[in-house]
PDB file with one MODEL, atoms N, CA, C and O in Angstrom:
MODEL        1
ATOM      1  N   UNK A   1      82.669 108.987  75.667  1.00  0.00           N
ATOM      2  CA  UNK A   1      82.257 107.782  75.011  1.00  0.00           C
ATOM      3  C   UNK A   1      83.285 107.437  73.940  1.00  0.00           C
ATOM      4  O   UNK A   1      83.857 108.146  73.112  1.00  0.00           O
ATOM      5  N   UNK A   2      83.334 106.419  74.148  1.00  0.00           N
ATOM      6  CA  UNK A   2      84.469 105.921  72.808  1.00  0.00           C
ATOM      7  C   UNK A   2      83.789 104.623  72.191  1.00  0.00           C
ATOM      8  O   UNK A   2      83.361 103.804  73.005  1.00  0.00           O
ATOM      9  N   UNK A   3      83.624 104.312  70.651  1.00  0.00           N
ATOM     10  CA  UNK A   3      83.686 103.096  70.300  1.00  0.00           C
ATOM     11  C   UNK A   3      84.408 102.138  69.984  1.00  0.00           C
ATOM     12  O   UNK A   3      84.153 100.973  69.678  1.00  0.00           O
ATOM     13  N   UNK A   4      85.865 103.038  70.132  1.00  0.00           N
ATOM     14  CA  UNK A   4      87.129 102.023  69.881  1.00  0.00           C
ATOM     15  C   UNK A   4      88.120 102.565  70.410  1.00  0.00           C
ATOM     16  O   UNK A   4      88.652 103.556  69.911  1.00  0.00           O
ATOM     17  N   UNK A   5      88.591 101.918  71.673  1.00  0.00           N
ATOM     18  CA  UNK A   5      89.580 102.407  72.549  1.00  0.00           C
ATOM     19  C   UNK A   5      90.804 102.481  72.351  1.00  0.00           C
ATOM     20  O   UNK A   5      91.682 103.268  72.706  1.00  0.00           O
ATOM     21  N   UNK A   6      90.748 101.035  71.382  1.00  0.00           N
ATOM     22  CA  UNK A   6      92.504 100.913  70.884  1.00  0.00           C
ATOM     23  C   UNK A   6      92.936 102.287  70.219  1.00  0.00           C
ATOM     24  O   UNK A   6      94.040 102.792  70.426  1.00  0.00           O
ATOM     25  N   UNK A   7      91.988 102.832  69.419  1.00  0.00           N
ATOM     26  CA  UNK A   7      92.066 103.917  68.925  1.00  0.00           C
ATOM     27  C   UNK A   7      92.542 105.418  69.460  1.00  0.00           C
ATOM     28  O   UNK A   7      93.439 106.243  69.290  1.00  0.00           O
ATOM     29  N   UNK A   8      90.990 105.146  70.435  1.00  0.00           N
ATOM     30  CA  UNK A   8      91.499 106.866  70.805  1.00  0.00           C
ATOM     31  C   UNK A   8      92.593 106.787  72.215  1.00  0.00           C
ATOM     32  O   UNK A   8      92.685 107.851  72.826  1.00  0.00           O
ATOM     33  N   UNK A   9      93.288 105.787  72.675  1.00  0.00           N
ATOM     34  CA  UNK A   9      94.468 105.130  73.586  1.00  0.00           C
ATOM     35  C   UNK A   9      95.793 105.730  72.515  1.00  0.00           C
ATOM     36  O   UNK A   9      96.672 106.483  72.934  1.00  0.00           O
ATOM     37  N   UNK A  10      95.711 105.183  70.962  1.00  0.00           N
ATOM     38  CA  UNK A  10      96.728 106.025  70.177  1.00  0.00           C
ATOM     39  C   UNK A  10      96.455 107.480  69.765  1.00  0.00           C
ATOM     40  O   UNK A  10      97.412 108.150  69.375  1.00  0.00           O
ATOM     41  N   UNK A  11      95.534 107.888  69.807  1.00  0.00           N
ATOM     42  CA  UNK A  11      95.462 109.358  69.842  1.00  0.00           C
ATOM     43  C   UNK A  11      95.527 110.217  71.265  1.00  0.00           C
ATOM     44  O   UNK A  11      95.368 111.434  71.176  1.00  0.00           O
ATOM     45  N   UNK A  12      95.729 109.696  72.424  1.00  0.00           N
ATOM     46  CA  UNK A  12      96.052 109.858  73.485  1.00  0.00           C
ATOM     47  C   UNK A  12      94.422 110.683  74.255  1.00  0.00           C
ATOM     48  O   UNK A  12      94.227 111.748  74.840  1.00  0.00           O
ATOM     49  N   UNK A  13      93.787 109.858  73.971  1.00  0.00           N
ATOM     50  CA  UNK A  13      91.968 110.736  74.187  1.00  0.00           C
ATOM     51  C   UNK A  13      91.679 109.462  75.141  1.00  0.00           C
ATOM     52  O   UNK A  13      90.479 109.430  75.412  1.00  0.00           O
ATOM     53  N   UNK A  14      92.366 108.453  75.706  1.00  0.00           N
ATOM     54  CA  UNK A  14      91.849 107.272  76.843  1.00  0.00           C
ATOM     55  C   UNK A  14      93.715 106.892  77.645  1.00  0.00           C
ATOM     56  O   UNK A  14      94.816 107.062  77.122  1.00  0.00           O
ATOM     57  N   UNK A  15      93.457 106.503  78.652  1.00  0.00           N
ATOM     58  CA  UNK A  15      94.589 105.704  78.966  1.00  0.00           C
ATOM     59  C   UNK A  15      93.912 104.662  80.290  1.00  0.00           C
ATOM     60  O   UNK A  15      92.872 104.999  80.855  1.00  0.00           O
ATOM     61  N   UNK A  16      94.432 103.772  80.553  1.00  0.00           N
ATOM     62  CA  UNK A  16      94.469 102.925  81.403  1.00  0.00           C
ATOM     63  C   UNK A  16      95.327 102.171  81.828  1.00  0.00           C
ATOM     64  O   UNK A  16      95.773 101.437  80.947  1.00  0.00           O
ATOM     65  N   UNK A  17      95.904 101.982  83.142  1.00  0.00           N
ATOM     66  CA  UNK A  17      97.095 101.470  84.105  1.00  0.00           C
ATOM     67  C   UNK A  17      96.504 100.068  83.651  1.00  0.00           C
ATOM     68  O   UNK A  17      97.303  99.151  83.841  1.00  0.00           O
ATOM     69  N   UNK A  18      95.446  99.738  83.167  1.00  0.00           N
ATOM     70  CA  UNK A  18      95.024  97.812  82.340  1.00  0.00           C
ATOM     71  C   UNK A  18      96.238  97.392  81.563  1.00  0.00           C
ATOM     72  O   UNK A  18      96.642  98.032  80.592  1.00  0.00           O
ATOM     73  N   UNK A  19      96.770  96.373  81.985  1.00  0.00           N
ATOM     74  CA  UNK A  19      97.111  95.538  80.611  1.00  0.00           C
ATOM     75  C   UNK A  19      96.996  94.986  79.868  1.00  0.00           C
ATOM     76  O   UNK A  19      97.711  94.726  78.900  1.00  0.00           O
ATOM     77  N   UNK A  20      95.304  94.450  80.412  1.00  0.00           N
ATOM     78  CA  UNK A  20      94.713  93.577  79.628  1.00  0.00           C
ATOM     79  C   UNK A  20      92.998  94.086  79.302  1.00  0.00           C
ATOM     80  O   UNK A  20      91.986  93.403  79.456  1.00  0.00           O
ATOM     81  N   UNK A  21      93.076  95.089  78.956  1.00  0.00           N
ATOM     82  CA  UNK A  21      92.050  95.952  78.571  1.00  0.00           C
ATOM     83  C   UNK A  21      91.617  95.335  77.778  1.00  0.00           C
ATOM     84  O   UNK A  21      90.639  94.596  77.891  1.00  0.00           O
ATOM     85  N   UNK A  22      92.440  95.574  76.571  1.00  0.00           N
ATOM     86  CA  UNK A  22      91.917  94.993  74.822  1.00  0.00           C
ATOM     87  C   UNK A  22      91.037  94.031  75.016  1.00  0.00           C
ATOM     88  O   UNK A  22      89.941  94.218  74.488  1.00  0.00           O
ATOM     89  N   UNK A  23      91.258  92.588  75.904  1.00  0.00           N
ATOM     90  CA  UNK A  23      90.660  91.362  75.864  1.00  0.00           C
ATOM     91  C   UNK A  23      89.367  91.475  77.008  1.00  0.00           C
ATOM     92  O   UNK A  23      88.646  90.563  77.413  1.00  0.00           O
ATOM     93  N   UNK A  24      89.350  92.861  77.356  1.00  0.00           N
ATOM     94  CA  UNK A  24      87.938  92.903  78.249  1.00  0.00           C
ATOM     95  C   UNK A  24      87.161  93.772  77.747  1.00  0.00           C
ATOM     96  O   UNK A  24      86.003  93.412  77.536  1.00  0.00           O
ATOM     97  N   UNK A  25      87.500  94.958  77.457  1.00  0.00           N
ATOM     98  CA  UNK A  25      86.655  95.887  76.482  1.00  0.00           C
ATOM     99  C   UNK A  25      87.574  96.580  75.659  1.00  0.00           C
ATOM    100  O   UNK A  25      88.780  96.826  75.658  1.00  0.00           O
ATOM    101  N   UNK A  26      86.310  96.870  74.768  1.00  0.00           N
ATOM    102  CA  UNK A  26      86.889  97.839  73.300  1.00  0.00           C
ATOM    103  C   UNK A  26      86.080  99.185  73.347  1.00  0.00           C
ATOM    104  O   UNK A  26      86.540 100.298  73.094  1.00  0.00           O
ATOM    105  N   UNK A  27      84.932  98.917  73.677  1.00  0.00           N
ATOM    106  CA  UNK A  27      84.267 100.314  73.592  1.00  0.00           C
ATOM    107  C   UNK A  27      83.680 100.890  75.167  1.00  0.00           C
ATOM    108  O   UNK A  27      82.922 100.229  75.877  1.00  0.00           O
ATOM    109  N   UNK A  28      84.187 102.188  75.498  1.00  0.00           N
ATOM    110  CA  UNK A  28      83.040 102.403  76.819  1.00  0.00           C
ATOM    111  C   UNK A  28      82.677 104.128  76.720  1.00  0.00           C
ATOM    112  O   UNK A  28      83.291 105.080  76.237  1.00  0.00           O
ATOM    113  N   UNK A  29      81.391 103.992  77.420  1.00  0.00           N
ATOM    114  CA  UNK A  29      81.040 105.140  77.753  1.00  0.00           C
ATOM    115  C   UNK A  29      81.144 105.511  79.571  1.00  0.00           C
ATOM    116  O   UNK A  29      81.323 104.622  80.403  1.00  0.00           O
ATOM    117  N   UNK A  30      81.023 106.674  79.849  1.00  0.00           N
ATOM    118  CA  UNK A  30      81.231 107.295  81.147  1.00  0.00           C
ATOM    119  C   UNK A  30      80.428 108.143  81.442  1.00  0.00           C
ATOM    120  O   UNK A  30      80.259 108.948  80.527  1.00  0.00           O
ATOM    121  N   UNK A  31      79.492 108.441  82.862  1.00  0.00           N
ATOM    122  CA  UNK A  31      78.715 109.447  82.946  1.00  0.00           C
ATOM    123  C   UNK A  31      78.772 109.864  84.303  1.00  0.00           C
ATOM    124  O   UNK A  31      78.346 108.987  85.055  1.00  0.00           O
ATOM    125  N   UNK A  32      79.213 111.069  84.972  1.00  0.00           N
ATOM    126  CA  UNK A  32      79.070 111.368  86.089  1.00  0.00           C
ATOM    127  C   UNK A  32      77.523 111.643  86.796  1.00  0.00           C
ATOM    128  O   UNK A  32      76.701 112.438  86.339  1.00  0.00           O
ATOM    129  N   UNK A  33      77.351 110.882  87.891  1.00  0.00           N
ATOM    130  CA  UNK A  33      76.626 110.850  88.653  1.00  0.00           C
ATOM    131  C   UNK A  33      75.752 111.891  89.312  1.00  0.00           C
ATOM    132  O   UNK A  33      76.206 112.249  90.399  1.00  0.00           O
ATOM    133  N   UNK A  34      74.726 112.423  88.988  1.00  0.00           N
ATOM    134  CA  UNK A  34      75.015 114.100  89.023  1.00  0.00           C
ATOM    135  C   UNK A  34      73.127 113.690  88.585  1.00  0.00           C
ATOM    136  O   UNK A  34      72.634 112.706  88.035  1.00  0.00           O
ATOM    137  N   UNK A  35      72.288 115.408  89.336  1.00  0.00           N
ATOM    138  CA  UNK A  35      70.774 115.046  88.812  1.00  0.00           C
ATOM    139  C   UNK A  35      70.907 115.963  87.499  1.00  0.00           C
ATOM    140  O   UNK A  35      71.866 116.735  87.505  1.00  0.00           O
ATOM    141  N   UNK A  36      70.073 115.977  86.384  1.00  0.00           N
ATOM    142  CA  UNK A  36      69.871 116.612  85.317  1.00  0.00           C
ATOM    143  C   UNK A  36      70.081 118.178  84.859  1.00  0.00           C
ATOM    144  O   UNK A  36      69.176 118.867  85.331  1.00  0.00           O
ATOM    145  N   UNK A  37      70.727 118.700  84.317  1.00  0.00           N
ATOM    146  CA  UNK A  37      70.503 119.702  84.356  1.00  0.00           C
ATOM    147  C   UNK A  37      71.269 120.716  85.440  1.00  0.00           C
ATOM    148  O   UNK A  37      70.825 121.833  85.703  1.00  0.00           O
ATOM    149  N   UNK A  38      72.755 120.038  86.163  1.00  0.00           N
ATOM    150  CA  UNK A  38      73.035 120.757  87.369  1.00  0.00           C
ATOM    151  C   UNK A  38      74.418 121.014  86.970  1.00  0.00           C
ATOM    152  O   UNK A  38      74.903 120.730  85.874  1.00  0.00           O
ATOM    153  N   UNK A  39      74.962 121.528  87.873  1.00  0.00           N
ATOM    154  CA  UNK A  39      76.377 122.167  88.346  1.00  0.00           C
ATOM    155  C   UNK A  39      76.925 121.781  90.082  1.00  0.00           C
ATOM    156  O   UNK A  39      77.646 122.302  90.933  1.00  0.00           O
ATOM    157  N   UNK A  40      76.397 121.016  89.990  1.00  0.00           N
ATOM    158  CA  UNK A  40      76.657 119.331  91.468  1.00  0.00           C
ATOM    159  C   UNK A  40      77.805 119.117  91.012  1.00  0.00           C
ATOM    160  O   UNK A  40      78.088 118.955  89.825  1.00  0.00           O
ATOM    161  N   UNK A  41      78.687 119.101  92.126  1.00  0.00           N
ATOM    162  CA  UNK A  41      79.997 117.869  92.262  1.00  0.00           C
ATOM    163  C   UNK A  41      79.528 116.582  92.366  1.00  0.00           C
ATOM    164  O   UNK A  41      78.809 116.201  93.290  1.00  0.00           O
ATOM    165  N   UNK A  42      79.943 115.827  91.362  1.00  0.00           N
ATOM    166  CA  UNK A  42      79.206 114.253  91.437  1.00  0.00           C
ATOM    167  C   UNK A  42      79.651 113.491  92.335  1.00  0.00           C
ATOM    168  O   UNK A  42      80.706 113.725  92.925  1.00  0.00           O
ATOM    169  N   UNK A  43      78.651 112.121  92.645  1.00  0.00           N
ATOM    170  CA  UNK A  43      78.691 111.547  93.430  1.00  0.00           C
ATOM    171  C   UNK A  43      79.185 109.957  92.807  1.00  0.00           C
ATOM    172  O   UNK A  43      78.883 108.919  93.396  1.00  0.00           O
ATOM    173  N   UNK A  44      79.711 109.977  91.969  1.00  0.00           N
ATOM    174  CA  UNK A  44      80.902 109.416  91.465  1.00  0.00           C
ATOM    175  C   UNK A  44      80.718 109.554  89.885  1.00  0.00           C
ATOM    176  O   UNK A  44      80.508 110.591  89.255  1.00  0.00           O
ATOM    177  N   UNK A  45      80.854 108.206  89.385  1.00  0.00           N
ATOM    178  CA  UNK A  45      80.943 108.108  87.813  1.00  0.00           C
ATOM    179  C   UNK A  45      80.338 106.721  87.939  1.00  0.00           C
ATOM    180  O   UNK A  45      80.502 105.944  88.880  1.00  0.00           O
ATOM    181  N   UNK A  46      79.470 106.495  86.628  1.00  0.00           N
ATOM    182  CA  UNK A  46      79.062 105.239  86.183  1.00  0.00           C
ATOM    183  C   UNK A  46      79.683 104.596  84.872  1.00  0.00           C
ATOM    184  O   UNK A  46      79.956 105.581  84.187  1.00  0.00           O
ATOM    185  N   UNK A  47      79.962 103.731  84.332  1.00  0.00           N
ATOM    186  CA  UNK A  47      80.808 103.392  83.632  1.00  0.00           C
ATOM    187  C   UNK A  47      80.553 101.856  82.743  1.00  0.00           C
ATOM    188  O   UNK A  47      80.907 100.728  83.085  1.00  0.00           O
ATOM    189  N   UNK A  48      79.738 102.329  81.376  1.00  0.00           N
ATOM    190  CA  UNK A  48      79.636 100.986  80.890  1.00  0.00           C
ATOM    191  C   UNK A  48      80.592 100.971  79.527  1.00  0.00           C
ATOM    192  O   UNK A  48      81.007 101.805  78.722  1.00  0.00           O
ATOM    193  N   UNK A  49      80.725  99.214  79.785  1.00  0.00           N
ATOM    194  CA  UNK A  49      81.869  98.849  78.551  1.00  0.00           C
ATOM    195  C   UNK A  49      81.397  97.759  77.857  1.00  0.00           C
ATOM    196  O   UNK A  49      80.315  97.289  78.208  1.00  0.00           O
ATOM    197  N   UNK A  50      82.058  97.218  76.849  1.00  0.00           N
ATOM    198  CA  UNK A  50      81.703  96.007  75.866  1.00  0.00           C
ATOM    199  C   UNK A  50      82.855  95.453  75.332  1.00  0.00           C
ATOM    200  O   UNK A  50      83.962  95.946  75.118  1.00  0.00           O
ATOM    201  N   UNK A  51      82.461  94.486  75.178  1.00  0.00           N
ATOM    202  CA  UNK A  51      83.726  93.664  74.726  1.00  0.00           C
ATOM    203  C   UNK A  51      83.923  93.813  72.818  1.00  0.00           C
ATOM    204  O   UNK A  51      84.849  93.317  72.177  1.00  0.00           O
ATOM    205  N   UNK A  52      82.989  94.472  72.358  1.00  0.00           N
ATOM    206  CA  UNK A  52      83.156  94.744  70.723  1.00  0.00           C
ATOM    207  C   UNK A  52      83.042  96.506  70.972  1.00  0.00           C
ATOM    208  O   UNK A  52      82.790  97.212  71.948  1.00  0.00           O
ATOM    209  N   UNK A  53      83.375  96.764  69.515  1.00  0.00           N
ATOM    210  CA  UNK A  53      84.270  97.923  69.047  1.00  0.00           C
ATOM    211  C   UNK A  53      82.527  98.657  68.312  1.00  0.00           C
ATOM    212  O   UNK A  53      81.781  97.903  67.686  1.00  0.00           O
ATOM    213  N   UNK A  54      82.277  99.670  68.471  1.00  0.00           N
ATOM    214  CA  UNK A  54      80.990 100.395  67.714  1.00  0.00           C
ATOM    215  C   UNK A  54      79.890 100.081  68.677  1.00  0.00           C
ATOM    216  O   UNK A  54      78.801 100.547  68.342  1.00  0.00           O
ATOM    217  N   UNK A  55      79.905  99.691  69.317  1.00  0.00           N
ATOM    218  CA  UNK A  55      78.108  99.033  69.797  1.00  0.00           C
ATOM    219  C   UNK A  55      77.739  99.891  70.850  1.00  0.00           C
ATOM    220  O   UNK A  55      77.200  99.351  71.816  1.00  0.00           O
ATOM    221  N   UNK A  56      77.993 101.701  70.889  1.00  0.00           N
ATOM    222  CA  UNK A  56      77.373 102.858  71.434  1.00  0.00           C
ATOM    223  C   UNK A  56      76.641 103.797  70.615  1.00  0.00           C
ATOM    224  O   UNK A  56      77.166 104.337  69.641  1.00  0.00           O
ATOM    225  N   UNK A  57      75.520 103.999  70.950  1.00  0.00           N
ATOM    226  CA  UNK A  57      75.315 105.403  69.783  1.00  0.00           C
ATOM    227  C   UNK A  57      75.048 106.420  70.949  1.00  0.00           C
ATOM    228  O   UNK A  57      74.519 106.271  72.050  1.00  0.00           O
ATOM    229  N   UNK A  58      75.642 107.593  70.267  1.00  0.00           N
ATOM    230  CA  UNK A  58      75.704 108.399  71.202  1.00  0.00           C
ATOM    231  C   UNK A  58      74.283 109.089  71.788  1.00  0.00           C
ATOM    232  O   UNK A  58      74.111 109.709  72.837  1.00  0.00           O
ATOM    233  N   UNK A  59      73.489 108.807  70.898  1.00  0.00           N
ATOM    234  CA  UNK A  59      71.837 109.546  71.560  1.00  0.00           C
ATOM    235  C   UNK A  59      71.724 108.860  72.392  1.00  0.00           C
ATOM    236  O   UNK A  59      71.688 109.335  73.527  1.00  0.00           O
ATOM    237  N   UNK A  60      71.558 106.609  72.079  1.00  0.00           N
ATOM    238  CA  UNK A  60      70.772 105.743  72.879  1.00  0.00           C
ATOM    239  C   UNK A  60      71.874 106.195  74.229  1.00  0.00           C
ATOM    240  O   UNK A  60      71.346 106.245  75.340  1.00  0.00           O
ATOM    241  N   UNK A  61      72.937 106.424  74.156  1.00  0.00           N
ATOM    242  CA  UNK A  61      73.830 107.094  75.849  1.00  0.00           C
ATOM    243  C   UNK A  61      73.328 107.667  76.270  1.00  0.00           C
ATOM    244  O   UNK A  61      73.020 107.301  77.405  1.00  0.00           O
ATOM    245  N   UNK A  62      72.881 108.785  75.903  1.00  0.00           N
ATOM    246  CA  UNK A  62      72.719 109.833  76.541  1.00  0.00           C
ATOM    247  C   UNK A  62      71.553 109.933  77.246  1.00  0.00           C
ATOM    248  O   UNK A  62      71.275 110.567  78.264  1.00  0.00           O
ATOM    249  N   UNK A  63      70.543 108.784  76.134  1.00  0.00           N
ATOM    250  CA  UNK A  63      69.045 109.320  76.631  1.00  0.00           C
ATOM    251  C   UNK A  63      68.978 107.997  77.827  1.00  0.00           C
ATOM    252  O   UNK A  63      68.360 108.185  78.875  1.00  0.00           O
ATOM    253  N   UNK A  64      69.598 106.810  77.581  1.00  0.00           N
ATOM    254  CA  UNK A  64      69.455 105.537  78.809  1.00  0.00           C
ATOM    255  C   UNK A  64      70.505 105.911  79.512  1.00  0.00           C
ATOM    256  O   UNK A  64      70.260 106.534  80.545  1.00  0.00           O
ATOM    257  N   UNK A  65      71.843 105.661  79.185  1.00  0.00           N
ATOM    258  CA  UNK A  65      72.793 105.541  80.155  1.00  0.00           C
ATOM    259  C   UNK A  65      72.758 106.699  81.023  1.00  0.00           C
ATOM    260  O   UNK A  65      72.915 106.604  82.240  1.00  0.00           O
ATOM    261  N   UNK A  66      72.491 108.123  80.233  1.00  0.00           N
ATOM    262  CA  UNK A  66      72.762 108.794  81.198  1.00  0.00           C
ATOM    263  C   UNK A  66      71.315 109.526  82.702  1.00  0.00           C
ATOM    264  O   UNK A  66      71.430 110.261  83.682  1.00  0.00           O
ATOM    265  N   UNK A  67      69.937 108.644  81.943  1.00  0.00           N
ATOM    266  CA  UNK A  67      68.775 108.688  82.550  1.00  0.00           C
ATOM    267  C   UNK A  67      69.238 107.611  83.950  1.00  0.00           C
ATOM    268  O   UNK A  67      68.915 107.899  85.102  1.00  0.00           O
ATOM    269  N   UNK A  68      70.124 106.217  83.554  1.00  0.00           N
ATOM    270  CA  UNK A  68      70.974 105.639  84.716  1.00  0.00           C
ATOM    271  C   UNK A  68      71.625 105.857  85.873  1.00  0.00           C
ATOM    272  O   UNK A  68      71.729 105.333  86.982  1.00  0.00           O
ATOM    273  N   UNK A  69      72.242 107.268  84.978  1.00  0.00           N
ATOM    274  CA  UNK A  69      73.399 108.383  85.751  1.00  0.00           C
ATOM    275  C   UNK A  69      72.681 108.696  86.955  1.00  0.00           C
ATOM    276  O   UNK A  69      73.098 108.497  88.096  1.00  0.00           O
ATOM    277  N   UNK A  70      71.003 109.456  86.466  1.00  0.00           N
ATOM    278  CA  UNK A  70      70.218 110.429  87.459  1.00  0.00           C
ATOM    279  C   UNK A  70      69.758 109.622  88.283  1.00  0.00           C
ATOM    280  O   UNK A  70      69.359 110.031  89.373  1.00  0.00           O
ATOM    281  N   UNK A  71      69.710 108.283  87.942  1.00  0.00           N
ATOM    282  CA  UNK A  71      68.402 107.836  88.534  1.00  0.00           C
ATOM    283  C   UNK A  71      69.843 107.318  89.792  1.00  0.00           C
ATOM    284  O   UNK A  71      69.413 107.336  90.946  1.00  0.00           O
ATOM    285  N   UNK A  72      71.077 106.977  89.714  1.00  0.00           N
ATOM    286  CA  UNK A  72      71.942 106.739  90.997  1.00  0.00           C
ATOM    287  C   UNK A  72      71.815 107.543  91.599  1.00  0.00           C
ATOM    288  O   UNK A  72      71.640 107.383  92.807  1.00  0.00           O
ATOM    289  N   UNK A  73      71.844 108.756  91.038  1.00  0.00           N
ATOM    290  CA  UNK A  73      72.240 109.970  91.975  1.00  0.00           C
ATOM    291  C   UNK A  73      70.635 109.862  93.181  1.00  0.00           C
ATOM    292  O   UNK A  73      70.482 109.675  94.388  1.00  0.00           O
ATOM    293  N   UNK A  74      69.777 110.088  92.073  1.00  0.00           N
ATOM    294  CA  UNK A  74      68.570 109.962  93.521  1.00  0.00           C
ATOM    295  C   UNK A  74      68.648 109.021  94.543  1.00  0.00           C
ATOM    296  O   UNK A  74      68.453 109.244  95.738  1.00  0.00           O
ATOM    297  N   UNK A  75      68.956 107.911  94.000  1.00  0.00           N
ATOM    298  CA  UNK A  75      69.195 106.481  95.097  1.00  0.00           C
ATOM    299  C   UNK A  75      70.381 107.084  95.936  1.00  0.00           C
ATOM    300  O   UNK A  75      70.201 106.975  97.149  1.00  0.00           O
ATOM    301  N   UNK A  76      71.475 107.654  95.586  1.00  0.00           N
ATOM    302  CA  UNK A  76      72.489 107.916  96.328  1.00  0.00           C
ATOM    303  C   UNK A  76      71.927 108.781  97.560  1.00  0.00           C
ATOM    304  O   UNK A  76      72.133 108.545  98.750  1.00  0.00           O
ATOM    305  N   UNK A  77      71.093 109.941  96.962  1.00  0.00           N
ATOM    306  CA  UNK A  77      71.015 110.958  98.355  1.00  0.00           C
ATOM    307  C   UNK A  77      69.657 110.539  98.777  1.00  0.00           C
ATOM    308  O   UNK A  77      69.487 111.581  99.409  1.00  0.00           O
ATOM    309  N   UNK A  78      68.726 110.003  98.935  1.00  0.00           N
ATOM    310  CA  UNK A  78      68.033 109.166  99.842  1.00  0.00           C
ATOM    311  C   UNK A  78      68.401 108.603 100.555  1.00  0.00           C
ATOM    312  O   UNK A  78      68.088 108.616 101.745  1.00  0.00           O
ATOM    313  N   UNK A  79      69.481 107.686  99.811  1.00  0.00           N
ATOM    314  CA  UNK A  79      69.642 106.567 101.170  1.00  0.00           C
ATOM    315  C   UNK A  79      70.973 107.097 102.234  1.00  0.00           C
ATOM    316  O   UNK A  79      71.276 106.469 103.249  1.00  0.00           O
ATOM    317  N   UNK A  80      71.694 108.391 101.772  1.00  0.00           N
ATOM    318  CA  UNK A  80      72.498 109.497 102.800  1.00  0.00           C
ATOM    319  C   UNK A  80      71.165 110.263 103.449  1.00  0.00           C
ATOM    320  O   UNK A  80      71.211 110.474 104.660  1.00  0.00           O
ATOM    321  N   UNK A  81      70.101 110.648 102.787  1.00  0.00           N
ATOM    322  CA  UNK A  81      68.959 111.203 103.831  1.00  0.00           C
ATOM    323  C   UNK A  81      69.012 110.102 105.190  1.00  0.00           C
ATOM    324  O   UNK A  81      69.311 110.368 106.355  1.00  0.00           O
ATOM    325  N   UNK A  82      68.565 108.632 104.521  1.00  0.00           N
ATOM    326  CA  UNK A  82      67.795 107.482 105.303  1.00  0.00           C
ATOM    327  C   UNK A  82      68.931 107.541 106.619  1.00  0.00           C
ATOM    328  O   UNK A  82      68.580 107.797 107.771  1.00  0.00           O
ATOM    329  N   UNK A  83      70.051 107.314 106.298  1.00  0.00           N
ATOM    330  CA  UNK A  83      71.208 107.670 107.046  1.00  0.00           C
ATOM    331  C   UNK A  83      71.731 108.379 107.931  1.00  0.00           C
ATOM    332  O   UNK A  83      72.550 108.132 108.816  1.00  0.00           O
ATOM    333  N   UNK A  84      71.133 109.383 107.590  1.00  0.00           N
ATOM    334  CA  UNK A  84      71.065 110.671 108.470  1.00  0.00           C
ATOM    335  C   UNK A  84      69.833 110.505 109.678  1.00  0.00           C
ATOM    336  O   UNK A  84      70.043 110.550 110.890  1.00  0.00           O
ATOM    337  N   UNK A  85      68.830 110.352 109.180  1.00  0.00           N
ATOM    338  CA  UNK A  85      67.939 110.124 110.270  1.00  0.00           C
ATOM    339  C   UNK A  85      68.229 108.952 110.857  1.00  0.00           C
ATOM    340  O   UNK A  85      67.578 109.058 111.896  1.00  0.00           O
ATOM    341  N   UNK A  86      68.612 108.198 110.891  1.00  0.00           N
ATOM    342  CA  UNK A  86      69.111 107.159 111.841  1.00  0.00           C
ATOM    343  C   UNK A  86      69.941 107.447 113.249  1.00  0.00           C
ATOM    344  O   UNK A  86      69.614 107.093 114.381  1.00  0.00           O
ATOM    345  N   UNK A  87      71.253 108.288 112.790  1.00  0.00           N
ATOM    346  CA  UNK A  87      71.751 108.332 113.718  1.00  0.00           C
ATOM    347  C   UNK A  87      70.987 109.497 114.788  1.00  0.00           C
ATOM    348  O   UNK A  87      71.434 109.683 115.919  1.00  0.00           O
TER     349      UNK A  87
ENDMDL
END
């Protein structure tokens, strides 16, 4: 999680191949896709950003964004179950 990218981009803690980052977001958080509590290789990453600088707190992340995280992951392997029984 970062609240200011320009920032931790000069402390070398973010990078992005963007050039035009700055003018799309300033702050983002990241959460791998994964159910609660595991040691799963994730099933990707979720990834929210904002266009202002501070507007993460790290609890409200953890306890929504990353309740977001779990709740893909279930949608993810259901609908690879649903998938499976098809063919």
């Amino acid at each position: 999680m970062s609240n200011d990218l320009s920032v931790d981009e000069k402390a070398n803690d973010f990078f992005t191949s963007s050039d035009n980052y700055p003018e799309l977001y300033k702050s983002m958080a990241a959460f791998s896709i994964t159910p609660p509590d595991s040691n799963v290789i994730p099933e990707g990453l979720i990834i929210f950003d904002t266009k202002k600088k501070g507007r993460f707190s790290e609890e409200e992340c953890v306890n929504l964004f990353g309740y977001i995280a779990h709740l893909f992951y279930e949608l993810i392997i259901e609908y690879n179950r649903y998938e499976s029984k098809k063919k």
